[in-house]
N, C-alpha and C positions, 0 to 999 in steps of 0.2 A: 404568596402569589407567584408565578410563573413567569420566569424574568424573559422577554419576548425580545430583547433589544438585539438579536443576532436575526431576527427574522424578520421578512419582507413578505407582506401577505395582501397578494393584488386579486380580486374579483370580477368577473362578470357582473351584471346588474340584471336585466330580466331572464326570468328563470333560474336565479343563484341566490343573488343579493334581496332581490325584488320577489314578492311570492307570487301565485298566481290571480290574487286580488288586486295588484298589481300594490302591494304596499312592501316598506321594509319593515316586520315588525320589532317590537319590541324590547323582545328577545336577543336579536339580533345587534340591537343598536348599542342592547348595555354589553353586549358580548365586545364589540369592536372599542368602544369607550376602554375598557377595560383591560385590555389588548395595547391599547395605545399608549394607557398608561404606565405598562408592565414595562416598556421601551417600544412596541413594536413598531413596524413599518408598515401603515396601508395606504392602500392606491385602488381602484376604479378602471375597467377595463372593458368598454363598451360600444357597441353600436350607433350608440344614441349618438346627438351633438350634446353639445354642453348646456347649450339654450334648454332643449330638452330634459334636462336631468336636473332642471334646477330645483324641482319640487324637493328633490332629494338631496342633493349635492348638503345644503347646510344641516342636513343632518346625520352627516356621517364626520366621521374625527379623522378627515382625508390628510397625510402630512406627509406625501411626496407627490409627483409630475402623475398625472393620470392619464389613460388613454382612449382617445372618441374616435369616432368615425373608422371601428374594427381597426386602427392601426394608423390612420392617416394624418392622426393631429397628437400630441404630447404635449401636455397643457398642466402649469402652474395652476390648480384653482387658488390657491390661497394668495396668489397674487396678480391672480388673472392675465399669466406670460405663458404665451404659446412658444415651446422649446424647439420645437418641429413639425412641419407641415410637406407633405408628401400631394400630388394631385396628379391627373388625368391627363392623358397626351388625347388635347382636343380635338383635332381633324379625322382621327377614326374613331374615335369616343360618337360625334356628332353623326359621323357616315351609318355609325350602326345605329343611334335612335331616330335618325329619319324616317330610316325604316320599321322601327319599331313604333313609332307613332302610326303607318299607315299599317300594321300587320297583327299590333294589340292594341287596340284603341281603348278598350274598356279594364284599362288598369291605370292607375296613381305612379307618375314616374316622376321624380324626386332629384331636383341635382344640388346638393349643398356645395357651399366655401365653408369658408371660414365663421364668416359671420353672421351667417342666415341659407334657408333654402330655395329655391324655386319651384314652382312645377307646371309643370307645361302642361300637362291635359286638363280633362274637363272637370268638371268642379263636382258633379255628378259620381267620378268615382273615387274620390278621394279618400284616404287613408284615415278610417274611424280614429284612429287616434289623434290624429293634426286639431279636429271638433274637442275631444275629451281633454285631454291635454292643454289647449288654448295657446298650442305652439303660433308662432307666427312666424308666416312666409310670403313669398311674392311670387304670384301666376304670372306665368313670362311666355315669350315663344322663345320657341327653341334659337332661331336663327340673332335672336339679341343678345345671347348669352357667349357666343363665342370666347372671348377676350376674357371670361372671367378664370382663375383656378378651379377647379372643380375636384372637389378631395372625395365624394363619392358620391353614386349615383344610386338611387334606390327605386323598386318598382316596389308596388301594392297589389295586389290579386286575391282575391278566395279562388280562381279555379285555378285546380294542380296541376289541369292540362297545359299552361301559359307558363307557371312555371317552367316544367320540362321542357316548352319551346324555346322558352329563351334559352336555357342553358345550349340546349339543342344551337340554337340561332347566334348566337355569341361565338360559339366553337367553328357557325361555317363563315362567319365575319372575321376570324383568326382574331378576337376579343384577345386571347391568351398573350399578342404580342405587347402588349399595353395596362393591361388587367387583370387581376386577381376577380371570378365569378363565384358566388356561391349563394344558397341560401340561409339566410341566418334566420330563418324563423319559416313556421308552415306557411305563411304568408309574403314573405319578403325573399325578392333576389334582388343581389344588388353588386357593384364595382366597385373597384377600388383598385389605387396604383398597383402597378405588377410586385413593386416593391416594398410592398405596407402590407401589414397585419399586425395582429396585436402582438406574436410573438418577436416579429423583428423590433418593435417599440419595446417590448421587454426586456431585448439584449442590449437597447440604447440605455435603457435606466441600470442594466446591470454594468454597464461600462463607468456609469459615471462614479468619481474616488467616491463618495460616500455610502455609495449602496454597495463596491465591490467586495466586500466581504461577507454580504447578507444571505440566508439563506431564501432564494425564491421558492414560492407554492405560491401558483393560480388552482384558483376554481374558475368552476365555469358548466354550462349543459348543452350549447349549440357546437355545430359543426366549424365556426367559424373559430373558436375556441380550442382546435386541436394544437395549432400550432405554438400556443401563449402555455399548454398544457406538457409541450413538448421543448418548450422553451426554459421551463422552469427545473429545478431544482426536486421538487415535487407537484405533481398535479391532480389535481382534486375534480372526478365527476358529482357532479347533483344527482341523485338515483333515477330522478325525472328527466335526464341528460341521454339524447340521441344514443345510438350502438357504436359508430363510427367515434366520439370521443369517449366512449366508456372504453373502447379498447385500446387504445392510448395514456388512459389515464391512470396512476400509481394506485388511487386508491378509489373505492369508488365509497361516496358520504350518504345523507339523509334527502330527503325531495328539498326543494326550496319552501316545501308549505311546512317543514319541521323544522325550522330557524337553522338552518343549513351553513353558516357565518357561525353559529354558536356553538353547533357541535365542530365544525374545521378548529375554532380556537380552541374548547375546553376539553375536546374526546380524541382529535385526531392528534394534532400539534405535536399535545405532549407526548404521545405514544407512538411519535414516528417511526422510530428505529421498532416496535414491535411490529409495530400492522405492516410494514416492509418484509421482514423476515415473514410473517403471515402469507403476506401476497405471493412470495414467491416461492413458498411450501406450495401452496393451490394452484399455482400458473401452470 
């Protein structure tokens, strides 16, 4: 077996970890078990909140700090201690969804803490997933929430054209002084502190004495994922992963529907020093 105790192997979760049936399979699971017991190091690096990811969370062999909310929380699962929490500068956070409430009405806008979400519009367009999922949140107005931290904000849409507006509309609210914008899925824009991402969460866990000798490789397939890709050590596209992180990324692996966690540990891992030399014959 493959002695794995030098290495730190932190993931994305939908679109990497998660397949497009939205399951982890298998495959995947005896691959990380396996992994874990050789010495490795994994870790969890997503979007989600942790509420969210619980279907999943106890079935992975998690045995360091993991990262939610793209960057804004760094969270103990195995002992349910949140390391660090990053959150929004309210008064222009708030100035720009006023507006956004009277200019995209018919999208799901999203503002989590720590311990749960809110969301302020109407019920009518809410986020397929919140129903499937059996997440739980609380419909608020906007103007109750001031006083809360808010570690990010997330909108829902199918039209592409609302997307580009916000982006668009964020940029002429000067969002950029306060917030990090992006969209982390064809459906989701969303904020987050100007000083949070998953990559800066990554250099926090690369700081601390026990992991600073590890070798880090993130995977990952959204855009939001560049920085955790460029943060590491080595970084791993999903083949099903956006252009924008494939071109960042050291190596590019199998789709997330090809147990894409089992080829990173059994085919990439060991043959890092090859497929590098590889990569940069071709570049």
């Amino acid at each position: 077996m493959t002695d794995f105790s030098n290495i730190f192997l932190i993931s994305d979760m939908d679109g990497t970890l998660i397949n497009s049936k939205s399951q982890i399979s298998t495959i995947n699971k005896y691959a990380l078990n396996e992994f874990t017991k050789a010495g490795g190091t994994f870790a969890v690096a997503t979007g989600r909140t942790l509420h969210s990811c619980k279907q999943y969370i106890p079935e992975l062999p998690i045995n360091a700090p993991s990262i939610f909310y793209n960057g804004t929380i760094l969270q103990d699962t195995n002992n349910n201690v949140v390391l660090k929490t990053l959150s929004l500068q309210t008064k222009i956070l708030f100035n720009f969804l006023k507006q956004c409430l009277i200019h995209c009405p018919n999208t799901c806008i999203e503002l989590h803490t720590k311990d749960t979400f809110h969301i302020i519009t109407k019920e009518e367009f809410d986020d397929p997933v919140i129903k499937r999922e059996n997440l739980s949140y609380i419909r608020s107005n906007l103007d109750d929430l001031y006083d809360l931290d808010i570690l990010k904000v997330q909108f829902y849409t199918t039209n592409t054209h609302t997307i580009s507006w916000l982006h668009n509309f964020a940029k002429s609210m000067e969002m950029d002084k306060i917030a990090k914008y992006f969209t982390s899925w064809s459906s989701y824009f969303e904020l987050i502190p100007k000083n949070a991402s998953k990559g800066i969460m990554l250099d926090n866990l690369r700081k601390m004495p026990m992991y600073k000798d590890k070798i880090f490789i993130a995977v990952g397939d959204f855009d939001n994922d560049i920085e955790m890709l460029l943060f590491a050590d080595y970084g791993i596209a999903a083949q099903n992963a956006t252009q924008n992180l494939k071109q960042v990324a050291d190596i590019i692996g199998v789709s997330c529907d090809e147990h894409l966690l089992f080829h990173v540990i059994n085919k990439i891992i060991p043959n890092l020093d090859k497929l590098m030399i590889t990569t940069l014959q071709t570049a």
